[in-house]
C-alpha positions in Angstrom: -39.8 -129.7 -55.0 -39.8 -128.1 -51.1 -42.7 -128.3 -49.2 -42.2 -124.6 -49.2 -42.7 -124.4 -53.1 -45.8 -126.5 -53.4 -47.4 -124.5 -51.0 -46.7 -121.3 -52.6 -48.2 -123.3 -56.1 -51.6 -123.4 -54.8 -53.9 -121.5 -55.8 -55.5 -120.5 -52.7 -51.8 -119.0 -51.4 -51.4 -117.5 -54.7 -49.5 -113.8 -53.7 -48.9 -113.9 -50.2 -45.3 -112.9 -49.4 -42.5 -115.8 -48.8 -42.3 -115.3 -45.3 -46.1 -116.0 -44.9 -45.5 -119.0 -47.4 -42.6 -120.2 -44.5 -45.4 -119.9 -41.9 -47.8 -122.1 -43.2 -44.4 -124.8 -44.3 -44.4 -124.7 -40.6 -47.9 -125.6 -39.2 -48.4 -128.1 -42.5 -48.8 -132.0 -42.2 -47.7 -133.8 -45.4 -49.6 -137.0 -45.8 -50.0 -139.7 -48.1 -53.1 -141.9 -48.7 -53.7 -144.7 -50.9 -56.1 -145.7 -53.6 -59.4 -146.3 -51.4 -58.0 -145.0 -48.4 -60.6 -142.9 -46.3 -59.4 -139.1 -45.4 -62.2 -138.1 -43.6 -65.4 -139.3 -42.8 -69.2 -137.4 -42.0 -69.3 -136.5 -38.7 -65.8 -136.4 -38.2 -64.5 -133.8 -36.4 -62.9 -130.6 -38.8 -59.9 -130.4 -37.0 -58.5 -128.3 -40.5 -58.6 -128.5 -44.0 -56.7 -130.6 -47.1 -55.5 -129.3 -50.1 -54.4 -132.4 -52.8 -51.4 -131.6 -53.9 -51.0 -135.5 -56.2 -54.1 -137.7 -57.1 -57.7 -137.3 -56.8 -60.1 -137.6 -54.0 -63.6 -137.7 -53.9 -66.1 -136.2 -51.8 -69.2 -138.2 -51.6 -72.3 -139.3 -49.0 -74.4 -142.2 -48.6 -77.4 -143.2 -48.2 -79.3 -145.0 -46.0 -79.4 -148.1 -48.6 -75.8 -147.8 -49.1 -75.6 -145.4 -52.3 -73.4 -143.4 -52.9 -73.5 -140.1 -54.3 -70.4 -138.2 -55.4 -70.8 -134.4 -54.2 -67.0 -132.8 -55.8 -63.6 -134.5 -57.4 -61.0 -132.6 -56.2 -57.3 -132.6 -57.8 -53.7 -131.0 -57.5 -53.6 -127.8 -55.8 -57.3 -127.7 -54.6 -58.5 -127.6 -51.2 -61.6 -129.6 -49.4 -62.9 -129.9 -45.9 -62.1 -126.2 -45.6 -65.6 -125.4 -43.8 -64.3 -126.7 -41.1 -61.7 -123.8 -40.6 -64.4 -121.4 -40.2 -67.1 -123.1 -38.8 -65.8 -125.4 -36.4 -67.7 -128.0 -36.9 -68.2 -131.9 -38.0 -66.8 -132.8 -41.5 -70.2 -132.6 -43.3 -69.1 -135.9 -46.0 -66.5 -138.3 -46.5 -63.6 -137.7 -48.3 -61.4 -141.1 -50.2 -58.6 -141.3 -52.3 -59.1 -142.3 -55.6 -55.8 -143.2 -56.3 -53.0 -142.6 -54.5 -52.7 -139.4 -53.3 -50.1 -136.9 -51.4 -52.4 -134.1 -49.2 -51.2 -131.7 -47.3 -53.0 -131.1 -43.9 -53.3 -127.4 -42.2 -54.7 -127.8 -38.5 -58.0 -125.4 -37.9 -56.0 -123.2 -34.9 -53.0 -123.3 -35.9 -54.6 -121.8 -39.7 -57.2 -119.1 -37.9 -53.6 -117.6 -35.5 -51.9 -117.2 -38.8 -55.4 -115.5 -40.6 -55.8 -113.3 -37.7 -51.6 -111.7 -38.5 -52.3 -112.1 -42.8 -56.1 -111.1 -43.8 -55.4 -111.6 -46.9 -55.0 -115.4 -46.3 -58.6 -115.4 -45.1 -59.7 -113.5 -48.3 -57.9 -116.1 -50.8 -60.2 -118.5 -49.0 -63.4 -116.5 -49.5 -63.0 -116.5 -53.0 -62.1 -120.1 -53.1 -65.7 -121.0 -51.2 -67.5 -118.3 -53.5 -66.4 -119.9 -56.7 -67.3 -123.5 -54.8 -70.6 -122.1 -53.6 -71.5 -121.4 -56.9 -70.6 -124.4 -58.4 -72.4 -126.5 -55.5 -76.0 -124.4 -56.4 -75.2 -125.4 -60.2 -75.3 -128.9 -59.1 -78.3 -129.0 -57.2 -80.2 -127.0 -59.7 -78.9 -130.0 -62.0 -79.8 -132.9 -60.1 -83.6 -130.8 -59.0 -84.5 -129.3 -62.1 -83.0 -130.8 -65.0 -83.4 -134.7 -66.6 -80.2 -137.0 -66.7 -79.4 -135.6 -70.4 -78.8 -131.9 -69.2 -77.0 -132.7 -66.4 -74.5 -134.3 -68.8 -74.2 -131.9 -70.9 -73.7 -129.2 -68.2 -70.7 -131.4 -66.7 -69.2 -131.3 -70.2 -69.6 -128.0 -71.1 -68.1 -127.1 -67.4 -65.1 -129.6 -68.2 -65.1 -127.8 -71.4 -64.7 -124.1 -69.9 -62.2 -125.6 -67.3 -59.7 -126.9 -70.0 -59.9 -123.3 -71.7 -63.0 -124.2 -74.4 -61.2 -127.5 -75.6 -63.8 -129.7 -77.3 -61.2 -132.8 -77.1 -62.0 -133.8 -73.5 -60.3 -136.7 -71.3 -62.4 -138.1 -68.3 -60.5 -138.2 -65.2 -62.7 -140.7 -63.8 -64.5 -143.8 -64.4 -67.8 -143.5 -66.2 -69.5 -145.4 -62.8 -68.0 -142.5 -61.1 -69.2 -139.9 -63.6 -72.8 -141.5 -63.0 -72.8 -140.8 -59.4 -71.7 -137.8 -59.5 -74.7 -137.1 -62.1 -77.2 -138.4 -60.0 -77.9 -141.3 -62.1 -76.5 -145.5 -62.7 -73.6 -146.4 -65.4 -76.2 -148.2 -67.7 -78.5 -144.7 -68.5 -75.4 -142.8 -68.5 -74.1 -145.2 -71.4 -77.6 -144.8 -73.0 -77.6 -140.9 -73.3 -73.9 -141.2 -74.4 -75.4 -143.1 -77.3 -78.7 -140.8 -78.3 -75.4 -138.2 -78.1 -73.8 -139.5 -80.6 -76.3 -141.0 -82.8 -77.4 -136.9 -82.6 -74.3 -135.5 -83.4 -73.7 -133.5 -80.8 -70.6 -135.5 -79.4 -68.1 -138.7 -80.0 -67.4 -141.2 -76.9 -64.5 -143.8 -77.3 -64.1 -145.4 -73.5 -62.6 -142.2 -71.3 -62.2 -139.9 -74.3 -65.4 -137.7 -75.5 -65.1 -135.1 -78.2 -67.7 -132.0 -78.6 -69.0 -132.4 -82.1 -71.6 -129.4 -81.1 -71.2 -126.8 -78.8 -74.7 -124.8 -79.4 -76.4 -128.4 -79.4 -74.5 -128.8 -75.8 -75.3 -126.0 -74.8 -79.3 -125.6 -75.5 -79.6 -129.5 -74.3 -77.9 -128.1 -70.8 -79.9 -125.0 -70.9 -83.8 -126.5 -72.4 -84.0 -129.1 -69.0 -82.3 -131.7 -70.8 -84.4 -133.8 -72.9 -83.3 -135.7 -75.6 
């Protein structure tokens, strides 16, 4: 498929005219990273934003003590580091492939010349931080306000929602990665996965989990999360 095609497949482009789809072919970078392979790190200069367009990448910051703590997953067709476009500023995380990975790359001023002649460009990527923003706040009121239990039941009911209310669900990451991202280490994750199940609310075989209750779910997520 032409650059020109993939770019008009993501979502954040989604109906702007072919000839503003043939000015962004033209100010794009096509890049390809490999399976550990760092994209960006904090404090980096945002020199533009990425949008992934095959693999995964993770967004994630560290600790002082070396931990790490996953902040998104991003995969096909969504963008990251897109702050940077508007704010001109440092890359506020790192960014890493999680496998290998083709990104396109859209430089900062060569992006804002093109927003100033298409406004509509710049309100695609509104919504795209609005829907983010939103989801961002979710998490933190996750990780804040609610024990280990809730938070996993929130991420499943989300994965839930984003596969159109399919109860059959397939991780797309390790369960070490899923951890992180929860705010919590594999060995308690593996321990609520259990109390799930002995409970009835879901099944877990390795990657694969399957909603056995959706209410359960979805007063664990909602009650602060204890089991």
């Amino acid at each position: 498929m032409s650059i020109v095609h993939l770019i008009a497949d993501i979502p954040l482009f989604h109906g702007l005219p072919k000839e503003q789809i043939d000015d962004l072919a033209m100010i794009v970078t096509d890049q390809v990273f490999k399976k550990g392979e760092i994209i960006f790190s904090e404090s980096d200069e945002g020199t533009g934003f990425y949008v992934v367009i095959t693999g995964r990448v993770k967004i994630f910051k560290l600790s002082f003590e070396g931990k790490e703590q996953i902040l998104h997953i991003f995969g096909p067709g969504e963008p990251f580091g897109e702050t940077a476009v508007f704010a001109g500023e440092h890359f506020p995380a790192n960014a890493e492939a999680m496998e290998e990975s083709r990104i396109f790359f859209f430089p900062r001023e060569s992006l804002i010349a093109l927003i100033k002649k298409t406004p509509s460009l710049a309100l695609n990527m509104l919504a795209i931080l609005s829907r983010r923003l939103r989801r961002f706040a979710a998490l933190i009121d996750d990780l804040s306000l609610k024990e280990v239990p809730g938070r996993l039941a929130a991420y499943l009911l989300y994965l839930s929602e984003q596969h159109k209310g399919s109860t059959d669900l397939q991780l797309a990451i390790t369960k070490g990665q899923l951890a992180s991202l929860l705010g919590t280490i594999p060995e308690t994750l593996s321990r609520i996965l259990a109390k799930m199940t002995a409970q009835g609310l879901v099944v877990s075989e390795g990657p694969h989990i399957r909603i056995l209750d959706l209410e359960g779910l979805q007063v664990l997520a909602e009650s602060g999360g204890h089991l």
